[in-house]
C-alpha positions as CSV (number, residue, x, y, z in Angstrom):
1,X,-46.6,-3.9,-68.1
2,X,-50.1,-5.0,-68.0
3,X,-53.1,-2.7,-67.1
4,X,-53.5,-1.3,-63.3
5,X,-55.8,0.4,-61.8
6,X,-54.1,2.9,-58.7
7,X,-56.8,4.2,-56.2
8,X,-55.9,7.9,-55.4
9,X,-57.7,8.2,-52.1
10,X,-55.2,9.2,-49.4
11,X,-54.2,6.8,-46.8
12,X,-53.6,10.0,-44.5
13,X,-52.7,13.5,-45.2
14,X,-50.3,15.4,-43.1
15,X,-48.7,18.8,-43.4
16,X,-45.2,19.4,-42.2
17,X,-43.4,23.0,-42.1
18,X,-39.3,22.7,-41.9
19,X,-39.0,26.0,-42.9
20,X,-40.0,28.7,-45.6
21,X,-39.9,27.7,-49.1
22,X,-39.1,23.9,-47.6
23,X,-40.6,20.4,-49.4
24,X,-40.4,16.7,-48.6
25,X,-38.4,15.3,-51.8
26,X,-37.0,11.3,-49.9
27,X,-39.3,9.2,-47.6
28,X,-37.2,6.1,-46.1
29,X,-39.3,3.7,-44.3
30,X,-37.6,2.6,-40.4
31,X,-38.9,0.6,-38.0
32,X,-39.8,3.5,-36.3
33,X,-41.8,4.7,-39.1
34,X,-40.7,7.3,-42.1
35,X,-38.2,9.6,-42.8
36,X,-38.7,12.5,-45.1
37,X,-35.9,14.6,-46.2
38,X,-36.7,18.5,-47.1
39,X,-35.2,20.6,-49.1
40,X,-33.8,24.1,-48.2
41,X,-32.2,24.2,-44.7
42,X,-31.7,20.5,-45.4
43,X,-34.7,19.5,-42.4
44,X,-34.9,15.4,-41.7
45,X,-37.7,14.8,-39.6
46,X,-39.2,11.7,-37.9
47,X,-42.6,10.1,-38.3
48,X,-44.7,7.3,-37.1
49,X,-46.8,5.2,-38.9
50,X,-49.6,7.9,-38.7
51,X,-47.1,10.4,-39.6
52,X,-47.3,12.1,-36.4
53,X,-43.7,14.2,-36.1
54,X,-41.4,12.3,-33.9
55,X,-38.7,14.7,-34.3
56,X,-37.0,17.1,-37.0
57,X,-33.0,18.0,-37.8
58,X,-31.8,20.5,-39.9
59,X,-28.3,20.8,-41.0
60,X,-28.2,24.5,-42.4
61,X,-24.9,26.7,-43.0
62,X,-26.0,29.8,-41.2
63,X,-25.9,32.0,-42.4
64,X,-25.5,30.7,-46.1
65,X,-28.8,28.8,-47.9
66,X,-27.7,24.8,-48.5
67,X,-30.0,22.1,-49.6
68,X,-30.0,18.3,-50.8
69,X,-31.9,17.1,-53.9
70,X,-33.5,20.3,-55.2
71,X,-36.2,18.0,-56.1
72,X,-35.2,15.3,-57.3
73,X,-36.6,12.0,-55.4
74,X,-34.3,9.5,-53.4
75,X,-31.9,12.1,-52.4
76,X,-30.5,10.2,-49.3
77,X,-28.9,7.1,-49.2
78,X,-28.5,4.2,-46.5
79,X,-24.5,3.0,-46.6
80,X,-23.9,-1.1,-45.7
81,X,-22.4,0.7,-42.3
82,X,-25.8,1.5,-41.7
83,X,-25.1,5.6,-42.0
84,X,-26.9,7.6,-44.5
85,X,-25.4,9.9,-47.2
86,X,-26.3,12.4,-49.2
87,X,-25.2,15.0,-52.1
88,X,-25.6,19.1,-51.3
89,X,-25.1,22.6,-52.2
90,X,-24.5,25.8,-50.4
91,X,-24.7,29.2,-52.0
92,X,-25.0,32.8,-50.7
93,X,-27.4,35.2,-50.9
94,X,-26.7,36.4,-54.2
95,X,-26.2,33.1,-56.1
96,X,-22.3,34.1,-56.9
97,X,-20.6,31.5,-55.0
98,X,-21.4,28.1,-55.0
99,X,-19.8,24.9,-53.0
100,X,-20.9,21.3,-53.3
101,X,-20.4,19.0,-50.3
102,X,-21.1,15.4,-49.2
103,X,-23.0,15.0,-45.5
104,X,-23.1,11.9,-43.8
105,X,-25.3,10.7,-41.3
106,X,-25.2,8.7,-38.4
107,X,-28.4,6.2,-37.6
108,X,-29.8,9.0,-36.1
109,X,-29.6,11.3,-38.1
110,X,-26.7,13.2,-36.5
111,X,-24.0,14.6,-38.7
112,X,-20.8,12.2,-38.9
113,X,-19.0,13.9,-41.6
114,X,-19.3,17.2,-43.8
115,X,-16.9,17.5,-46.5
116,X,-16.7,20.4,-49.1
117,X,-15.7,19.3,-52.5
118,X,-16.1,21.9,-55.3
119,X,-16.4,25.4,-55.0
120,X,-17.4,28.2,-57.7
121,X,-16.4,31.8,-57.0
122,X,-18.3,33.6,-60.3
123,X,-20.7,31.9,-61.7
124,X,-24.3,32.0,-61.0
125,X,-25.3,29.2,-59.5
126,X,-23.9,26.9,-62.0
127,X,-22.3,24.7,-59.7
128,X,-24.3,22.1,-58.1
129,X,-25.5,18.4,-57.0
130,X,-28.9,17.5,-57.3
131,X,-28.8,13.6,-56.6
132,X,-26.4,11.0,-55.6
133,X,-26.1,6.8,-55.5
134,X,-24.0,4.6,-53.6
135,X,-22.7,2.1,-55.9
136,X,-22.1,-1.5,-55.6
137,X,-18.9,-1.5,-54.1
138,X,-20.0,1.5,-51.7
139,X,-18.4,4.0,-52.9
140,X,-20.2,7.1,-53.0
141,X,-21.1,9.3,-56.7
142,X,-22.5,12.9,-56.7
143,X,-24.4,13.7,-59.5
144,X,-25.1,17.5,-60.7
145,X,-23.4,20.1,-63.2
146,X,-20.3,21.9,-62.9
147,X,-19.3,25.3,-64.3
148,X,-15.6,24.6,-65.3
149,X,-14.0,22.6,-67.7
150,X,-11.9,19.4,-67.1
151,X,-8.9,22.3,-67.0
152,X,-10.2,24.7,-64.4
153,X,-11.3,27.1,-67.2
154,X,-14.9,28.7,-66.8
155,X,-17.2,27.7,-69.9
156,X,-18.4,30.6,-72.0
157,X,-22.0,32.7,-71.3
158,X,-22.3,30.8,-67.9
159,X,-22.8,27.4,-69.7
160,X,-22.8,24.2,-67.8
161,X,-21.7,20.2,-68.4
162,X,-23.0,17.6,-66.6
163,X,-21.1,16.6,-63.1
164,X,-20.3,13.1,-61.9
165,X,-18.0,12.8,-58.6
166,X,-17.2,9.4,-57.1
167,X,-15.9,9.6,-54.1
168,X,-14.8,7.4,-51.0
169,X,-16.5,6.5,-47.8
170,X,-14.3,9.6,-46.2
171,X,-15.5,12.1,-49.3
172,X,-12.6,12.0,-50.9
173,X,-12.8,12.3,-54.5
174,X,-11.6,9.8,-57.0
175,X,-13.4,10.2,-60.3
176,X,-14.4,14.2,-61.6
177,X,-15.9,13.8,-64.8
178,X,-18.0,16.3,-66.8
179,X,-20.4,15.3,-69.6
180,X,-22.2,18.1,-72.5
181,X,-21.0,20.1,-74.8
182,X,-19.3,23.4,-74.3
183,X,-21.8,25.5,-76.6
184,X,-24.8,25.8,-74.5
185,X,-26.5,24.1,-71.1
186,X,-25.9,20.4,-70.1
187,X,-26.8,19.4,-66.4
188,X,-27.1,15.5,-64.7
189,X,-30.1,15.5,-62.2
190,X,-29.9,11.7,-61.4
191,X,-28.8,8.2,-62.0
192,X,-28.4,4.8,-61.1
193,X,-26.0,1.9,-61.8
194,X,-26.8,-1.0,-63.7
195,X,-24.4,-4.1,-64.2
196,X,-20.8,-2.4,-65.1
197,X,-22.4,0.9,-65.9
198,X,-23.9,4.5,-64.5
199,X,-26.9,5.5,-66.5
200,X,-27.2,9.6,-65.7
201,X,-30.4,11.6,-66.2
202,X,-31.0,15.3,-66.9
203,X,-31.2,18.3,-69.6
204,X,-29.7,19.7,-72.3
205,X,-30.0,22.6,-74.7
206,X,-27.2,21.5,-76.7
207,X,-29.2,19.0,-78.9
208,X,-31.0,21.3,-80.6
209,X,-29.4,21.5,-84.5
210,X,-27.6,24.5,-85.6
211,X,-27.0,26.2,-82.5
212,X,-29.6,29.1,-83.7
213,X,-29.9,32.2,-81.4
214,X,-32.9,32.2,-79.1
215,X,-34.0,29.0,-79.8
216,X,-33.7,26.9,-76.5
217,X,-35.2,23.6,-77.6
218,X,-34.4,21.5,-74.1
219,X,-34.7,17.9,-74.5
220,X,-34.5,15.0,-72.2
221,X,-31.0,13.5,-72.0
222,X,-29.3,10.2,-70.8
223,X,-25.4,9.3,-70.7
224,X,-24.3,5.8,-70.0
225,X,-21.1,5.7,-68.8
226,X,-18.6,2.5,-67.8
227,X,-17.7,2.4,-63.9
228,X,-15.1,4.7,-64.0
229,X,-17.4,7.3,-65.2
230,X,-16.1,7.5,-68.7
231,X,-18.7,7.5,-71.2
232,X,-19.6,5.5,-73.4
233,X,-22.6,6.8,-75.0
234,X,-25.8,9.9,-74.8
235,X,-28.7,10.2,-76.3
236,X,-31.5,13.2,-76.4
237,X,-34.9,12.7,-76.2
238,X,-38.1,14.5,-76.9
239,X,-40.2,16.6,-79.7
240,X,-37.8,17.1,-82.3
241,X,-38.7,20.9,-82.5
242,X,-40.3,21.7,-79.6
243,X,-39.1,22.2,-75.8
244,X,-39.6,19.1,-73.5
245,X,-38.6,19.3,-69.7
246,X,-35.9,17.4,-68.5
247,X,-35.4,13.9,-66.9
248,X,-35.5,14.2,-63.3
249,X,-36.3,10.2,-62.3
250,X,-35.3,6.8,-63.3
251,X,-36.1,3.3,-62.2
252,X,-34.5,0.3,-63.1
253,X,-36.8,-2.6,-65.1
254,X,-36.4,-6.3,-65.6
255,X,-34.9,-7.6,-68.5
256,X,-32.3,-4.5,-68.3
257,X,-34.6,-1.9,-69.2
258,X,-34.7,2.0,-67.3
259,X,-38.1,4.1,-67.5
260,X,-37.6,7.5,-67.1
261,X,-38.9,10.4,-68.4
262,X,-41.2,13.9,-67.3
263,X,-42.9,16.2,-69.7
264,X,-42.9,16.2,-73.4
265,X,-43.4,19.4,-75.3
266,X,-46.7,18.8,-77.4
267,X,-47.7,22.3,-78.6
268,X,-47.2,26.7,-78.1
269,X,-50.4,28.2,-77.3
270,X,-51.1,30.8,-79.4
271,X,-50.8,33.2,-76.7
272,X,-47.1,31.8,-76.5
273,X,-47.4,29.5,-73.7
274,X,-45.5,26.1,-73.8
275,X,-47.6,23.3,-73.6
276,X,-46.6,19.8,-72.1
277,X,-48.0,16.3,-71.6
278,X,-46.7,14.2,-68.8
279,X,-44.4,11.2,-70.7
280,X,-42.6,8.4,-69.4
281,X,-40.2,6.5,-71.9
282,X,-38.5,2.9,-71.6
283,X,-34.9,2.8,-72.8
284,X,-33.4,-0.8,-73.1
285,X,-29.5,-0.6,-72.0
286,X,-28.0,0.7,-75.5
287,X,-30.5,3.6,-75.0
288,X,-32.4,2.8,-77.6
289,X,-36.1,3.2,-76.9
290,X,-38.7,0.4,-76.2
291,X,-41.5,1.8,-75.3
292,X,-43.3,5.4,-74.5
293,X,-46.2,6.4,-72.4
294,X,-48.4,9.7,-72.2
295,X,-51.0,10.4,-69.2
296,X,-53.3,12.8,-68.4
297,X,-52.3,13.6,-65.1
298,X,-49.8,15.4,-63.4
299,X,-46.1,14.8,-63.7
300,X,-45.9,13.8,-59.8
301,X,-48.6,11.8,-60.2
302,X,-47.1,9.3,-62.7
303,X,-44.1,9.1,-60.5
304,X,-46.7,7.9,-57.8
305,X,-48.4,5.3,-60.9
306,X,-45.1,4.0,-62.0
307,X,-44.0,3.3,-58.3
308,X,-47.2,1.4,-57.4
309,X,-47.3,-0.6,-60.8
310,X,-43.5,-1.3,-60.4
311,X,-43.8,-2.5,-57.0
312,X,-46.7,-4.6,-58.0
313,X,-44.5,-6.2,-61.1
């Protein structure tokens, strides 16, 4: 990829308060300037090119907590109709019941459409979408982790599988599909279509060999599915016997290559702390790998490095 050097000297820096416990996880550029999409209380606000506040939206379900993205970058989407999309979640106020919903967006930011399409009555939170895509033929797919089997059945101990929904223009579903294994945690945080298939990004616990009690090795994980969402293949990746964190991003290379990756588990402190070193890793499209990276600096800070030496490739 060649050597870069990035300058880290802000351009400008600018606070913004949606609300408590709120964070800017999508900037879209306009020709009006930026918009950043918050988290909690699902706030959209409006900047100039000096990111001077233009105006701010928030599409809560008072009085229950909702948000988009949890996160995860790139969480809203610009349709060909020139609407934007995005994934959600709304859960009460003590993280029993959890529903999942698509919101759509007029091009101004005002709400078109708001359609539930799961709900979870007993679980803790398990139920959820963290990211979504539009994919090439517009239709729309949810990405996150559900708390039922394929037969409505809960899984065991609260356990999770990984969630893809693809869904219509109107939020209708057409494809549920659940990826993991059903003795431990398995959860999608993102993905991305490439040719005739979704490549999905997230965690699992269910890698780690012989199922031993109390040992929650979490590794990185990646399922490449065809574009009906049936898979095709996963892989785990990671220290083989240490905990890594898990895959959260994922950008899409030349010659069909995917870099992705967060922290890698490198060591435990003797005073029992975990420690991590932020990784990025190059998966060719059989999800072999071709090439991994370590840095010094933080993990959202090698987001910010990839970007920049992407953008300059």
């Amino acid at each position: 990829m060649g050597s870069y050097t990035i300058a880290q000297q802000p351009y400008l820096n600018k606070t913004f308060v949606f609300d408590n416990n709120n964070y800017i996880h999508t900037i879209i550029p306009t020709d009006s300037g930026y918009i950043l999409g918050g988290c909690y209380r699902n706030a959209i606000t409006l900047v100039d090119s000096t990111a001077n506040e233009k105006w701010t939206k928030s599409y809560s379900f008072s009085p229950l907590s909702s948000w988009i993205g949890d996160g995860s970058p790139n969480a809203i989407h610009k349709t060909g109709s020139g609407n934007y999309i995005a994934g959600g979640t709304i859960q009460n106020g003590i993280a029993t019941i959890n529903k999942v919903y698509l919101i759509k967006y007029s091009n101004t930011f005002d709400t078109v459409l708001t359609k539930i399409i799961l709900s979870d009555v007993t679980c803790d939170g398990c139920l959820n979408v963290i990211n979504s895509f539009i994919n090439t033929l517009g239709k729309y797919i949810l990405i996150g982790a559900d708390s039922k089997d394929s037969t409505g059945n809960y899984f065991q101990n609260k356990y999770e599988n990984g969630l893809l929904l693809k869904l219509d223009t109107n939020g209708t579903t057409i494809n549920h599909k659940l990826f993991g294994s059903t003795i431990d945690h398995d959860w999608l945080n993102t993905g991305l279509q490439m040719g005739n298939n979704y490549y999905l990004f997230g965690g699992t616990y269910s890698y780690a060999s012989g199922g031993v009690v109390g040992f929650d090795r979490l590794d990185g994980w990646v399922v490449k599915t065809d574009l009906q969402g049936n898979e095709i293949l996963s892989a785990a990746f990671g220290n083989p016997v240490l905990s890594d964190r898990e895959f959260t991003y994922a950008l899409m290379l030349p010659n069909n290559r995917i870099i992705t990756g967060r922290d890698k588990g490198i060591a435990i402190h003797s005073s029992g702390f975990r420690m991590y070193q932020p990784w990025a890793i190059i998966l060719n499209n059989d999800l072999s790998v071709f090439k991994e990276f370590y840095f010094k600096n933080t993990f959202h800070q090698v987001i910010h490095y990839l970007t920049a030496i992407l953008n300059k490739q």
